[in-house]
GUDOMI-82906 format. One record per residue: residue in one letter; y, z, x of N, C-alpha, C in turn. Coordinates in nm, 2 decimals, padded with zeros to 4 digits. Layout:
! residues N
+------+--------+--------+--------+--------+--------+--------+--------+--------+--------+
! rest !    n_Y !    n_Z !    n_X !   ca_Y !   ca_Z !   ca_X !    c_Y !    c_Z !    c_X !
+------+--------+--------+--------+--------+--------+--------+--------+--------+--------+
!    A !      Y !      Z !      X !      Y !      Z !      X !      Y !      Z !      X !
...
+------+--------+--------+--------+--------+--------+--------+--------+--------+--------+
END
This chain:
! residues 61
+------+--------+--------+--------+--------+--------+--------+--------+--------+--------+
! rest !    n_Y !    n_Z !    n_X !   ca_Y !   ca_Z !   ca_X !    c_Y !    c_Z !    c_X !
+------+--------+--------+--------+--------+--------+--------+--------+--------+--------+
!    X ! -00.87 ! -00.13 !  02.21 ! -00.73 ! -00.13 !  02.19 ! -00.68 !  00.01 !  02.24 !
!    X ! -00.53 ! -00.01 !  02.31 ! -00.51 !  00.13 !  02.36 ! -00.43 !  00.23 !  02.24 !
!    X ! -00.42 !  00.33 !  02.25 ! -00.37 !  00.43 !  02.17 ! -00.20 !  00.38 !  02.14 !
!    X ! -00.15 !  00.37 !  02.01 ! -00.01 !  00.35 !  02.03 !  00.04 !  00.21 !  02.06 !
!    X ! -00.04 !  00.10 !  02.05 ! -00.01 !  00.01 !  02.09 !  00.13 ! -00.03 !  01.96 !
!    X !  00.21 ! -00.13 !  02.07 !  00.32 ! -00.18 !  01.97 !  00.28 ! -00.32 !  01.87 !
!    X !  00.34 ! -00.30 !  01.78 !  00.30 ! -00.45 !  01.71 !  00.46 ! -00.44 !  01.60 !
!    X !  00.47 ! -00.59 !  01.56 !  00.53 ! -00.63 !  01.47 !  00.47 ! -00.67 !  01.32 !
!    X !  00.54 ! -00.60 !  01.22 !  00.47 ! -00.56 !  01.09 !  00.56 ! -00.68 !  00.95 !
!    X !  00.52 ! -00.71 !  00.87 !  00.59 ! -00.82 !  00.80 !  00.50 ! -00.76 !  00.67 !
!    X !  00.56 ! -00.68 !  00.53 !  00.50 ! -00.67 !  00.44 !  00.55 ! -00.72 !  00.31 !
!    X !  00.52 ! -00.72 !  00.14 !  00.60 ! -00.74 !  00.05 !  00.52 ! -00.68 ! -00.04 !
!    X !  00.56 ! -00.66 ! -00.16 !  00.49 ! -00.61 ! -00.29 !  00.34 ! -00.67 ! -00.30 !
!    X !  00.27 ! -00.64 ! -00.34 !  00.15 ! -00.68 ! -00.37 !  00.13 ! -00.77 ! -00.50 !
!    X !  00.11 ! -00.92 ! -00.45 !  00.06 ! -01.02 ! -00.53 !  00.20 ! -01.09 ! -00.52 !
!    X !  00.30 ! -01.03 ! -00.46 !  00.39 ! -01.11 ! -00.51 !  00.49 ! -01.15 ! -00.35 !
!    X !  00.40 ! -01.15 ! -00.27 !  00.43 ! -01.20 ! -00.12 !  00.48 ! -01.34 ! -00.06 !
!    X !  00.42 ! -01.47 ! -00.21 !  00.45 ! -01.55 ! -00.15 !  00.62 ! -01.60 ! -00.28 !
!    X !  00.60 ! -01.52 ! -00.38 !  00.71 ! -01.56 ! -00.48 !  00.83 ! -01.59 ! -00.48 !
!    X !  00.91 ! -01.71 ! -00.49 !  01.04 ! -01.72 ! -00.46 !  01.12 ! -01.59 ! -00.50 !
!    X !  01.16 ! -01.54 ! -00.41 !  01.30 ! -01.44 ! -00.37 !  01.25 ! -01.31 ! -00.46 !
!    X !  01.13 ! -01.32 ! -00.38 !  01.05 ! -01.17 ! -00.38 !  01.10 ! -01.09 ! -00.22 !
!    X !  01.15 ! -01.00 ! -00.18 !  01.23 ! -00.98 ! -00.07 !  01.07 ! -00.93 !  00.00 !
!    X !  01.06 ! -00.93 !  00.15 !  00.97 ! -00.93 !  00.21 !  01.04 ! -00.81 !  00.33 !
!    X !  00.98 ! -00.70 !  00.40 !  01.03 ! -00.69 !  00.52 !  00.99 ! -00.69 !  00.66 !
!    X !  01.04 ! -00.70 !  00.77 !  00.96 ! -00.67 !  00.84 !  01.00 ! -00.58 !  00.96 !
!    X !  00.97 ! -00.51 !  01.08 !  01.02 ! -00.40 !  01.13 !  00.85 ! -00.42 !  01.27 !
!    X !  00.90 ! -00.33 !  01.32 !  00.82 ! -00.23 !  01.47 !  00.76 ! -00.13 !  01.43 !
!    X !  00.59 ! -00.11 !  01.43 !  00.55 ! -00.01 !  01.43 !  00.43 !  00.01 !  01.57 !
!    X !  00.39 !  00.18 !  01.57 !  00.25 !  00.19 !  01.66 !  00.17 !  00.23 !  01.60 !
!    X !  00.08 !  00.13 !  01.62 ! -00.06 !  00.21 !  01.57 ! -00.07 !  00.31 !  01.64 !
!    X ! -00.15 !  00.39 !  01.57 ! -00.16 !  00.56 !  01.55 ! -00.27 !  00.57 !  01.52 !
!    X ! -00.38 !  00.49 !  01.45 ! -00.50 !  00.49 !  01.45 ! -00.58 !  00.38 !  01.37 !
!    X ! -00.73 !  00.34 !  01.40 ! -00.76 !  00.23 !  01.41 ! -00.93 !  00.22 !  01.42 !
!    X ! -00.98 !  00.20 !  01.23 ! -01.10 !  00.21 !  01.28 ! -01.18 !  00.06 !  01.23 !
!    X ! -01.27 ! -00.02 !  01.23 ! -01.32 ! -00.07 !  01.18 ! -01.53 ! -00.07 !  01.16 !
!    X ! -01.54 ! -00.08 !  01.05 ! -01.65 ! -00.07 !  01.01 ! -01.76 ! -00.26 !  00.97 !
!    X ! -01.87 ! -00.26 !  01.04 ! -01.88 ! -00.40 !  00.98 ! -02.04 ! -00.35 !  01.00 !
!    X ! -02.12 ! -00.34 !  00.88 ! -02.28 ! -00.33 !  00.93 ! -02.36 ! -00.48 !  00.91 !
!    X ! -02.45 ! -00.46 !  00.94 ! -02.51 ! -00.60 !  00.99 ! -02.55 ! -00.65 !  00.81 !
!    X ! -02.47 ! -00.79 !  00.82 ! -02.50 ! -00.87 !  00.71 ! -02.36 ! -00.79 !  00.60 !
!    X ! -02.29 ! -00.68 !  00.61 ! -02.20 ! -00.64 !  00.54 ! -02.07 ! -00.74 !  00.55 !
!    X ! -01.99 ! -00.72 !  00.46 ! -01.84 ! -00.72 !  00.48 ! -01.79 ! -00.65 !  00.57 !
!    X ! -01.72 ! -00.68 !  00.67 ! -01.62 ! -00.62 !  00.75 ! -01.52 ! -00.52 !  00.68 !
!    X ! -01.50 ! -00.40 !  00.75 ! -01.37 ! -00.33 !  00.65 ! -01.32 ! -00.25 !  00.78 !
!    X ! -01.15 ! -00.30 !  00.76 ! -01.06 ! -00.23 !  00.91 ! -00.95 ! -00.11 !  00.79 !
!    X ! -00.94 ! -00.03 !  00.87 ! -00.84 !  00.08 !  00.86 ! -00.69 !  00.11 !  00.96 !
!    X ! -00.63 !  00.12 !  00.92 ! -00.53 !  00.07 !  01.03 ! -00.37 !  00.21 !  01.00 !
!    X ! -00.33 !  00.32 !  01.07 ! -00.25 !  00.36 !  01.04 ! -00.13 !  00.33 !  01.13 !
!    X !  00.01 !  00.29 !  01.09 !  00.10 !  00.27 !  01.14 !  00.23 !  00.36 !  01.13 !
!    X !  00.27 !  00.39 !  01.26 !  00.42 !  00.49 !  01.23 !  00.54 !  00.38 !  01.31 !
!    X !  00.63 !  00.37 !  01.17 !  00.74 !  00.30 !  01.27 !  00.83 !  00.33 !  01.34 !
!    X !  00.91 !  00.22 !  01.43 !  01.01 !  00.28 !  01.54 !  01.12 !  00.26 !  01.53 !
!    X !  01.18 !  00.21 !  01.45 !  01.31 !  00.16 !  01.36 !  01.32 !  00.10 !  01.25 !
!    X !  01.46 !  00.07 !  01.19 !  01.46 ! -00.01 !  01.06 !  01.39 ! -00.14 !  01.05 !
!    X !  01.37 ! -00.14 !  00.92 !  01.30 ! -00.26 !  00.82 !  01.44 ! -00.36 !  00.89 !
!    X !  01.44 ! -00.48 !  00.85 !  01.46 ! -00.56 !  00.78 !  01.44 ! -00.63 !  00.72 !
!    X !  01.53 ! -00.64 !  00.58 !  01.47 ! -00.71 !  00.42 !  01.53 ! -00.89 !  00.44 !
!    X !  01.39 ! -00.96 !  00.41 !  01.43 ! -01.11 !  00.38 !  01.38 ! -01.16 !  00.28 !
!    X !  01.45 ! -01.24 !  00.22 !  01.39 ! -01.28 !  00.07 !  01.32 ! -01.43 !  00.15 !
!    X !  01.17 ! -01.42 !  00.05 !  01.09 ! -01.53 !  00.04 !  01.11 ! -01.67 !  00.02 !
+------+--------+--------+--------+--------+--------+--------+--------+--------+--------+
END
């Protein structure tokens, strides 16, 4: 993956993502950095930092 790549981000409170009119948002960020770890026979585990490029927008669930 290249440095900075763009992506579209969609988040909400934790546990409560799918709950009627729990507001959710979503916005433009770049990764900034990006590691993942998976040893043989382990669980996979990704790291991921994102800086955004404009406003959120809030939608309810």
């Amino acid at each position: 993956m290249e440095a900075r790549t763009a992506v579209t981000v969609k988040f909400a409170k934790v546990g409560a993502a799918y709950a009627a009119g729990t507001p959710s948002f979503t916005g433009s960020a770049l990764i900034t950095s990006l590691s993942v770890q998976a040893d043989n026979g382990a669980v996979a585990t990704m790291s991921v930092t994102l800086t955004g490029t404009g406003a959120l927008t809030k939608a309810e669930a």
